[in-house]
N, C-alpha and C positions, 0 to 999 in steps of 0.2 A: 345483517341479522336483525330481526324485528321479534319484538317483546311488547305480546298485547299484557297491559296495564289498566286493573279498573281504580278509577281516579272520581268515579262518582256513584251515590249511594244507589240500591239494585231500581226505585223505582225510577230513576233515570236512567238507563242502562240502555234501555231500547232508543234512547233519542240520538249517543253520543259514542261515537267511538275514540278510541282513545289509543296511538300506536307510538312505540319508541325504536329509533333505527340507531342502529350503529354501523358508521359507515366502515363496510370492508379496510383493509390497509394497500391492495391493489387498487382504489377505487381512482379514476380521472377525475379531475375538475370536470365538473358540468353540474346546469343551471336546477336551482334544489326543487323547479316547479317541474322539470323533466325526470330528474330523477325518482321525485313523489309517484309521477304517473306511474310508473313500471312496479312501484312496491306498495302501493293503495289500488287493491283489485278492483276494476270498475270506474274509479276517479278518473273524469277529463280532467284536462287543464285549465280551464275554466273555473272547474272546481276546487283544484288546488290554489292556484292564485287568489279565489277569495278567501278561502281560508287565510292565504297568508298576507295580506291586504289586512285583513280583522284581527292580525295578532296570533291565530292559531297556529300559527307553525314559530316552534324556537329551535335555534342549532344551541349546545352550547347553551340553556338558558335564555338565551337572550334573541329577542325580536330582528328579523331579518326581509330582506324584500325580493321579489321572486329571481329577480338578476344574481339573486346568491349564487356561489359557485362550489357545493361541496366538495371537502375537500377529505381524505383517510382519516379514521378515528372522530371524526365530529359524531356528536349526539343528536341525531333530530327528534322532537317530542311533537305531536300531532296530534290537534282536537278537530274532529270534523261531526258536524251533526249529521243524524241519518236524515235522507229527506221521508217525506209523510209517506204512513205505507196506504195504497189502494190496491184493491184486488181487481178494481174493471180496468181492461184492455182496453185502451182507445184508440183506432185505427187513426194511420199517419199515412200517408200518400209516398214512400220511399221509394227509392230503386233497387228493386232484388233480381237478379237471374235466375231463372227456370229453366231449367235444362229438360226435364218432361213435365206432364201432366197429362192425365185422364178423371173420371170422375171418381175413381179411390186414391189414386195419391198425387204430389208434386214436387219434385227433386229441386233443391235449391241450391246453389254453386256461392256459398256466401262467401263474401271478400272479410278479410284480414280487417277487426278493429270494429266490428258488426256483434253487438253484444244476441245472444239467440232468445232468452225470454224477459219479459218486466222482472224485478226482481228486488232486489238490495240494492242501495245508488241507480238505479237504473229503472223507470216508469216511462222512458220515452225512448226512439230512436231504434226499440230495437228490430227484431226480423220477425217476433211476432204481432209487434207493433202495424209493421206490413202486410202482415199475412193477413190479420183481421180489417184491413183494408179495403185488400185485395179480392177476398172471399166475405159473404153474408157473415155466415158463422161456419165455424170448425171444434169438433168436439174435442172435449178433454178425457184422458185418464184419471182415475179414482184418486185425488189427494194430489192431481198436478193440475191445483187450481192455477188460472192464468199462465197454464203455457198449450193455448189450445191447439190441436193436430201436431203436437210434438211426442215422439216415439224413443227421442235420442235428443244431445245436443254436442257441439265442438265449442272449445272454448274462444274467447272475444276474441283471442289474436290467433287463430286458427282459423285456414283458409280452406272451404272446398266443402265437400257436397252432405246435404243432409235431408234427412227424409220427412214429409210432411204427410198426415192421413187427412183427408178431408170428411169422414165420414166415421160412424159408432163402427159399422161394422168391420172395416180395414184398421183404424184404431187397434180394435182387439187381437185382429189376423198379425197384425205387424207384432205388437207388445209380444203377443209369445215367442217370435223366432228371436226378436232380442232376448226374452228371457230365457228361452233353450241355448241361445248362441249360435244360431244358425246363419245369422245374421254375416256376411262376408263384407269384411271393412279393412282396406288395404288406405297406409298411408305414408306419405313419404316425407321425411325427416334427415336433416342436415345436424351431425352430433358431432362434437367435438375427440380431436383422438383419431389413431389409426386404428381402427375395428378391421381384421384380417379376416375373422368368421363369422358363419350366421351364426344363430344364439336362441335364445327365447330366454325373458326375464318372468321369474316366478315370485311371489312371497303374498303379505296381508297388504293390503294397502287403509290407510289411514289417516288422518289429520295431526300434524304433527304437535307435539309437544311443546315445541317453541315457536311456532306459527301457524295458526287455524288454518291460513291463507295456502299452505305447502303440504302437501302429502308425502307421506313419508312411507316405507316400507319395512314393512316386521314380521318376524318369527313365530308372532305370537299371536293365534288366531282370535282373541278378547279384543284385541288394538285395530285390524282392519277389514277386509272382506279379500278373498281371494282374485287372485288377480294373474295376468297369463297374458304377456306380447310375444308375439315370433317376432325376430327381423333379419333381415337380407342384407349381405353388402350387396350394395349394386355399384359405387364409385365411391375407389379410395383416391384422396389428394392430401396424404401427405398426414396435414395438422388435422384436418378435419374430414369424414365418413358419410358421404349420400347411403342411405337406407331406405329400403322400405321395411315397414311394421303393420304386421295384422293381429290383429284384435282379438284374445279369443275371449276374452272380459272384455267391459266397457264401463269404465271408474273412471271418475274423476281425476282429470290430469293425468290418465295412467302412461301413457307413453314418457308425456316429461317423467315424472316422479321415477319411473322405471332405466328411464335413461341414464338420470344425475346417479341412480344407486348402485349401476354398475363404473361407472366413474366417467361416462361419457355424457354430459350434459348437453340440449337442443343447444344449437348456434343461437348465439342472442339472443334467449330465454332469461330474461332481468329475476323470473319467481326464482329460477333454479339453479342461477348463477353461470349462466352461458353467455352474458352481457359483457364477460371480460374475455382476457386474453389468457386463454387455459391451455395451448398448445402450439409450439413455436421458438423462433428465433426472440434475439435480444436486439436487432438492430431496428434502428428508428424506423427506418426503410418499412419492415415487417409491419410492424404497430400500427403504424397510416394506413398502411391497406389493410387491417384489420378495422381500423375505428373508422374507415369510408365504407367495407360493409355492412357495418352497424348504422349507417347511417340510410341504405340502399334498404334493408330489411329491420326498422326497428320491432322486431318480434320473434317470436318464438319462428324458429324455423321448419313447421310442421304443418303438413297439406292434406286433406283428409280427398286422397284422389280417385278411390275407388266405391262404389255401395253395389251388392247385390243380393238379392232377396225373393224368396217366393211373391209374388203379383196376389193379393188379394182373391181377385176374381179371374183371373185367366188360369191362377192355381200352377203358373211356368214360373220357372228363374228369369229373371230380368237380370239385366246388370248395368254399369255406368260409370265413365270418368271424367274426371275433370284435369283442364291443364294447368301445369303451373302457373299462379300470378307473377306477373312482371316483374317485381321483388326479390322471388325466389329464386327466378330463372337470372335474372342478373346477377345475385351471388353466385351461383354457383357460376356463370360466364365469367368470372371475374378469378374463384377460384383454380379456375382450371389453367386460365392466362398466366395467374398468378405459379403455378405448377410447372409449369410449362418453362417458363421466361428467367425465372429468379431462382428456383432451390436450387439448383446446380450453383449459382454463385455463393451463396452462403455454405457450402459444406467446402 
């Protein structure tokens, strides 16, 4: 649970953020600069550790060193300065995958932990960091200063494929099939739970009440923007449900937030509480190979594996996928072992 707290007067506001945790009562020991990472959106560990190196981080009041090992019910209180904001892009020499290109667009297959534009904590390292690298210049959208030739984005710990425009005119062509929802975006997600059917999740989606950082879903169309997942069983194992999910919105977090609200939360998703052990046996047995695939995929379990779209200039459907990263594909290899080898001993 995280409770933003303002701790300092409004014309500081923009420099400092200010967060208070309380730790789950299921929560494991583990180290308070890994655990910061997954609930401080954007935060390396880098960044955490100096924070808490200077004192800004307390459990409990009191000053602690990164080797902390939180433990259920502790308090963590957390001052982190924002760093300077700049609005210029400065090209960085990274490694990105291309999966096409021609002279209206360029498909990029981004890996898991790849932040998509400069932003809040984030001025370097990211994919359009590269892109403006990579390319002269790439235009922008009206009021999407500094995210140039971006039409869309997936979030940091989300792996797989996104669309880039390199030009005004495809720019535009593309924005409207996002805005009509034309736009075909298949992705495949690993939820906690036996899901038996397909589904489609409805409601407002919004920024929650008790955490800016979390979206949340409501009844009440004041509170969010409407919002629309289909998804498929494709493989049940058991505790947890391989899906795919298409998009007929495209919000913020919406596959997580939509997931956690029907009660089935992404696999190892720390924002939305899929970082624990939410379905299952009680033997020790069980738990290890649970916390060895968290250790296999420290993220959200979610692949953005499909994109297709009318082509700018050829005026045809295109389409495109990407394959699972080594991550994903190892949980699930490990789930299915796991399926296979063990349930039958525990019932």
């Amino acid at each position: 649970m995280i409770d933003e707290t303002a701790i300092i007067d409004s014309d500081e506001q923009d420099l400092f953020e200010h967060l208070r945790v309380v730790v789950d009562k299921g929560q494991s020991l583990l180290r308070i600069d890994k655990f910061l990472m997954h609930r401080v959106e954007n935060a390396s560990r880098n960044r955490i550790q100096n924070a808490i190196d200077a004192g800004n981080v307390l459990v409990n009041d009191k000053i602690i060193k990164a080797s902390y090992r939180v433990k259920p019910q502790d308090v963590i209180s957390v001052v982190l300065p924002h760093p300077p904001r700049d609005t210029e892009v400065y090209p960085e020499n990274l490694p990105i995958e291309i999966i096409y290109e021609d002279n209206d667009v360029l498909i990029v297959n981004k890996a898991a932990g790849m932040v998509v534009h400069p932003g809040f904590n984030n001025y370097e390292g990211t994919l359009v960091n590269a892109l403006v690298y990579h390319f002269n210049q790439l235009p922008t959208l009206p009021g999407n200063d500094g995210r140039p030739g971006l039409v869309h984005r997936i979030d940091k710990d989300t792996s797989g494929l996104l669309l880039i425009s390199k030009n005004e005119r495809s720019m535009s062509y593309l924005a409207k099939q996002f805005y009509d929802h034309t736009i075909n975006r298949k992705y495949l997600a690993l939820a906690w739970g036996d899901i038996e059917h397909d589904g489609t999740v409805t409601g407002y989606i919004g920024r929650s009440v008790n955490d800016r950082r979390v979206m949340s879903i409501y009844d009440d169309p004041a509170k969010g923007k409407w919002s629309v997942t289909h998804y498929k069983v494709l493989e049940r194992m058991g505790y947890v449900t391989l899906i795919e999910c298409k998009l007929e919105t495209g919000k913020t977090h919406q596959i997580r937030a939509h997931m956690k609200h029907i009660g089935h939360p992404l696999f190892s998703d720390a924002m939305y509480g899929g970082d624990k052990i939410l379905k299952g046996t009680v033997f020790s047995k069980y738990r290890q190979f649970v916390e060895n695939c968290f250790e296999i995929m420290p993220r959200q379990a979610l692949h953005a594996q499909s994109l297709g779209f009318v082509h700018p200039s050829l005026k045809k459907d295109i389409y495109f996928e990407a394959s699972l990263p080594a991550d994903f594909e190892g949980v699930l290899d490990k789930w299915r072992k796991y399926i296979k080898t063990e349930v039958g001993k525990e019932i």
